[in-house]
C-alpha positions as CSV (number, residue, x, y, z in Angstrom):
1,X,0.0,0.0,0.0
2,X,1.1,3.4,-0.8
3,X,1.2,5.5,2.4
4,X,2.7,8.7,1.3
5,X,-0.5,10.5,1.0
6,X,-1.9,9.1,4.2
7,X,-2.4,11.8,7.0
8,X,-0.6,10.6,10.2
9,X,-2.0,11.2,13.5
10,X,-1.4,11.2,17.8
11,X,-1.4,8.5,19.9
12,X,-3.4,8.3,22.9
13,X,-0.3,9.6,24.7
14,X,0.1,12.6,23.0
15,X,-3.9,13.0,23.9
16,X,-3.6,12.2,27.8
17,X,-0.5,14.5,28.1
18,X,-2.3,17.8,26.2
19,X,-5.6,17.0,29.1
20,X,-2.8,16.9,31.5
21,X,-0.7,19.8,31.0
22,X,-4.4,22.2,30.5
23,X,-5.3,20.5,33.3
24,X,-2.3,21.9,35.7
25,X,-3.0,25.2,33.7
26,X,-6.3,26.0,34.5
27,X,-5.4,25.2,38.3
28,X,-2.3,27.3,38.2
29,X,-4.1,30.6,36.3
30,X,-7.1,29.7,37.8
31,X,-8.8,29.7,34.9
32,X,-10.0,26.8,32.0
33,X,-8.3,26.6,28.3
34,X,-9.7,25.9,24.6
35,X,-6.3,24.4,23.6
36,X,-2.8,23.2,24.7
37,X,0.9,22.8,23.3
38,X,2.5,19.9,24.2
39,X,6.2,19.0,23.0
40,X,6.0,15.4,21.5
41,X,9.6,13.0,22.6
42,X,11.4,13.9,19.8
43,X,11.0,17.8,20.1
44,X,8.3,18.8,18.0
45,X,5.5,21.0,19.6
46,X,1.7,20.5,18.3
47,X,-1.6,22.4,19.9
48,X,-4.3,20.3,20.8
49,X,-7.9,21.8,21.2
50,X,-9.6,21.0,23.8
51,X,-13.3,19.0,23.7
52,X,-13.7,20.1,27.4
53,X,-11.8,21.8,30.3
54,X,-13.5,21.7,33.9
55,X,-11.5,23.4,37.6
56,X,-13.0,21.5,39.8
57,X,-11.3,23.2,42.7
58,X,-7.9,25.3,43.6
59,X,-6.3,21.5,43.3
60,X,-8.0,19.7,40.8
61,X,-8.9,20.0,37.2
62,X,-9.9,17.9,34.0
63,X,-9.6,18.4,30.4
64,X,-10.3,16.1,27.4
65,X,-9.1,16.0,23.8
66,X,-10.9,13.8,20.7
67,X,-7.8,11.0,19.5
68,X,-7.5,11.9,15.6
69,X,-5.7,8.8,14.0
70,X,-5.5,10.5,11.2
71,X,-6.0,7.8,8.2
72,X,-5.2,5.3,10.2
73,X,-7.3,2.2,10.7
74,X,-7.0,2.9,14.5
75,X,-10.1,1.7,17.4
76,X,-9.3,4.5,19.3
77,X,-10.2,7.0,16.5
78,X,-12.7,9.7,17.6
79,X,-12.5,8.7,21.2
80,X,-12.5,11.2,23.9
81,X,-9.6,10.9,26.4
82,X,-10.0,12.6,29.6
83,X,-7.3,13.5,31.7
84,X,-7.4,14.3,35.2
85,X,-4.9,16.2,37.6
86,X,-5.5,16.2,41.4
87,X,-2.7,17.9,43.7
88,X,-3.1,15.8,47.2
89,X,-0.5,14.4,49.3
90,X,1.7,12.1,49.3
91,X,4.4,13.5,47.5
92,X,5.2,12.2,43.9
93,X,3.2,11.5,41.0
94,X,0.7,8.8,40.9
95,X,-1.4,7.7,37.9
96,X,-4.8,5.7,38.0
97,X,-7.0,4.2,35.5
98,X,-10.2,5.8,35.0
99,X,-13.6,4.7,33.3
100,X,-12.3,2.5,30.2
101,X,-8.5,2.3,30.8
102,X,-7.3,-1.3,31.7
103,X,-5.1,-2.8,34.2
104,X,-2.7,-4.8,33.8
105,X,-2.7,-8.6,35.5
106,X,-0.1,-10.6,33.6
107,X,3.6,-10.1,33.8
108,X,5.8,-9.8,31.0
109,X,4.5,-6.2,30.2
110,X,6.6,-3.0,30.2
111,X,4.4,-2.1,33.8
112,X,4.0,-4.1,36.8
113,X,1.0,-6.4,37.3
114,X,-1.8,-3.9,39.4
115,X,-0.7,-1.1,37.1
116,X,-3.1,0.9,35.0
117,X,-2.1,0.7,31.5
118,X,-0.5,4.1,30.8
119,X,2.7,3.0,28.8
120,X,5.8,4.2,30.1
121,X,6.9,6.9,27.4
122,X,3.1,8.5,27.9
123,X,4.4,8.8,31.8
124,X,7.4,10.4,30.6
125,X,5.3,13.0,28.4
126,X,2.9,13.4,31.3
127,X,5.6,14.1,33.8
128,X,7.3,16.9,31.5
129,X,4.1,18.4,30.9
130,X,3.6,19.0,34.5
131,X,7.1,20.3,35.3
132,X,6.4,22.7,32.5
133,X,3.7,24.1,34.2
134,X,4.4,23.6,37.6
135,X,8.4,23.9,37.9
136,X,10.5,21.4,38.8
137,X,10.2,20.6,42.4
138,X,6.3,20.2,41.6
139,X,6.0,17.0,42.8
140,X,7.0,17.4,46.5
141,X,3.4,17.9,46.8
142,X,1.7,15.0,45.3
143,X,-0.1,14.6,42.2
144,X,-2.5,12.2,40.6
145,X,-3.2,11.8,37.2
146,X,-6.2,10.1,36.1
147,X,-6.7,9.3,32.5
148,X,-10.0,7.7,31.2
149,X,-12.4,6.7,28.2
150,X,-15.9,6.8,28.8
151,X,-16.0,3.7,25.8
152,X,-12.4,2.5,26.2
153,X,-13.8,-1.1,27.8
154,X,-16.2,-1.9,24.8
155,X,-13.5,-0.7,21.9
156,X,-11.1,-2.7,24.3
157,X,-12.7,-5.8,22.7
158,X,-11.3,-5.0,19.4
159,X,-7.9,-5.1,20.4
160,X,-5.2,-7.4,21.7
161,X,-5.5,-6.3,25.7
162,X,-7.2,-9.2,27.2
163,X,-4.7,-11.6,25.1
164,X,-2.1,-9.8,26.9
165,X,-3.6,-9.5,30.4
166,X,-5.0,-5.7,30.3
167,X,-8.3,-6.2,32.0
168,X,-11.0,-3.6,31.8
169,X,-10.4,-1.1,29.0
170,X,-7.9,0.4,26.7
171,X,-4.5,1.2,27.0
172,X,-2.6,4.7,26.7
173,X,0.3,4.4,24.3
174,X,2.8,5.8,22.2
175,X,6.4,6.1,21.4
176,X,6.8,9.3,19.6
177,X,3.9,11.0,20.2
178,X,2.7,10.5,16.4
179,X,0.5,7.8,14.7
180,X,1.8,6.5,11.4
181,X,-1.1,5.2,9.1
182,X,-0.4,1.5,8.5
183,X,2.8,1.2,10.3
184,X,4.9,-2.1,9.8
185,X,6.8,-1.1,13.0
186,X,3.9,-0.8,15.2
187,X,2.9,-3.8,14.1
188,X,6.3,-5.5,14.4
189,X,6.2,-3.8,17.9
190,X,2.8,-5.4,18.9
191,X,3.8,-8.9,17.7
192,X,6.6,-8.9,19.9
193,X,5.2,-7.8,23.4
194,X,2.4,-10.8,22.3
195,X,5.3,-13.1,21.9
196,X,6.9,-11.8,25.3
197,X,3.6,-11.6,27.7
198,X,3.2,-15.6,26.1
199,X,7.0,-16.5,27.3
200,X,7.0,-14.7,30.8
201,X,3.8,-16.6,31.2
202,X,5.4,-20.3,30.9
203,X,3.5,-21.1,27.1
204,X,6.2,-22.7,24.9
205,X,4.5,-23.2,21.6
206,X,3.3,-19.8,19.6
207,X,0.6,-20.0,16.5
208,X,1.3,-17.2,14.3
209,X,-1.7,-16.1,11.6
210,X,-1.8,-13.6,9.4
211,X,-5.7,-12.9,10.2
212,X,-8.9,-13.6,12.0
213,X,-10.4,-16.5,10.2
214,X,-6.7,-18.1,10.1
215,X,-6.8,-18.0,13.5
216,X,-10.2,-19.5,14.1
217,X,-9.0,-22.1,12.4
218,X,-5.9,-22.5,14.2
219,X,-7.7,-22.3,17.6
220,X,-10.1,-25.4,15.9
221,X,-6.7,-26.9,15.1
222,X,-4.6,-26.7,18.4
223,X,-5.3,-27.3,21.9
224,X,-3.3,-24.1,23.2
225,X,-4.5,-21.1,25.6
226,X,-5.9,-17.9,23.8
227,X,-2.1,-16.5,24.5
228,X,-0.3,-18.7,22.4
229,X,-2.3,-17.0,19.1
């Protein structure tokens, strides 16, 4: 296929950062936002608009931003992700799983089994927006960050996250901020941490298909766990 002409879009990192960092905004000017800059990992800086942007008090705001996957084929397309920022003790930064974000409950993963499924570069993006905003000794008094998707658990069925052990909704990913329509490395990428989850889980045969009715038939075929597929 011919991608050159294919709009790219933002991950749902890129989206859970802008809520974040107009989040801590409208606390610290006291005041809500239409739209956001966030720098993505490699450097660039995009605007986001806002879809919402609520101060709930002096210490806690939420904002939320429609995922555009561009022309990719992507479930999370259209979704709004909310993205919520609570300054409360104890000091650091804490992040929870919302309405529609999964948890994780197998190892094998890049996170720790009880985690919510916020990928570790999206924590990194997250944690730069805030110390943007609120300087770098912000954390010394506490902050949560809740992220969530009022549909992420039904357009969770549509991907791989129960496969891999990410219970109850979708996961916030992202490596460089950008979705690339129809990228063979994302794919490559979601292969392996398949193949991964599968081996730190003690399964020692892998069924590899290249599509749904393959694998139906496969499943008909071998006596394995859903897992090794």
């Amino acid at each position: 296929m011919d991608t050159r002409d294919l709009r790219s879009g933002y991950t749902t990192g890129s989206c859970a950062t802008a809520g974040a960092k107009a989040a801590a905004l409208a606390i610290l000017k006291r005041q809500t936002l239409e739209d956001v800059v966030i720098t993505l990992p490699r450097g660039a800086q995009v605007r986001f608009l806002l879809r919402s942007c609520v101060r709930y008090s002096d210490t806690s705001a939420e904002c939320s931003v429609i995922k555009d996957a561009g022309d990719d084929p992507d479930v999370t397309h259209g979704a709004e992700i909310f993205t919520r920022v609570d300054l409360e003790s104890p000091p650091g930064l804490r992040y929870r799983a919302g309405k529609g974000i999964g948890t994780v409950t197998k190892v094998g993963l890049e996170l720790a089994v009880g985690e919510p499924a916020i990928n570790p570069v999206p924590r990194r993006m997250i944690r730069q927006a805030l110390e943007e905003v609120f300087g770098a000794t912000w954390d010394r008094t506490g902050v949560s960050v809740t992220i969530s998707i009022p549909n992420g658990k039904a357009l969770a069925k549509e991907t791989l996250n129960a496969r891999l052990g990410i219970l109850g909704g979708l996961s916030i990913l992202g490596t460089t901020g950008i979705v690339v329509p129809y990228s063979h490395a994302a794919f490559k990428v979601s292969i392996l941490k398949a193949i991964r989850v599968a081996r730190a889980n003690g399964l020692t045969h892998l069924v590899l298909t290249p599509g749904g009715r393959s694998e139906t038939f496969a499943q008909q075929a071998f006596p394995l766990p859903e897992g090794a597929f």
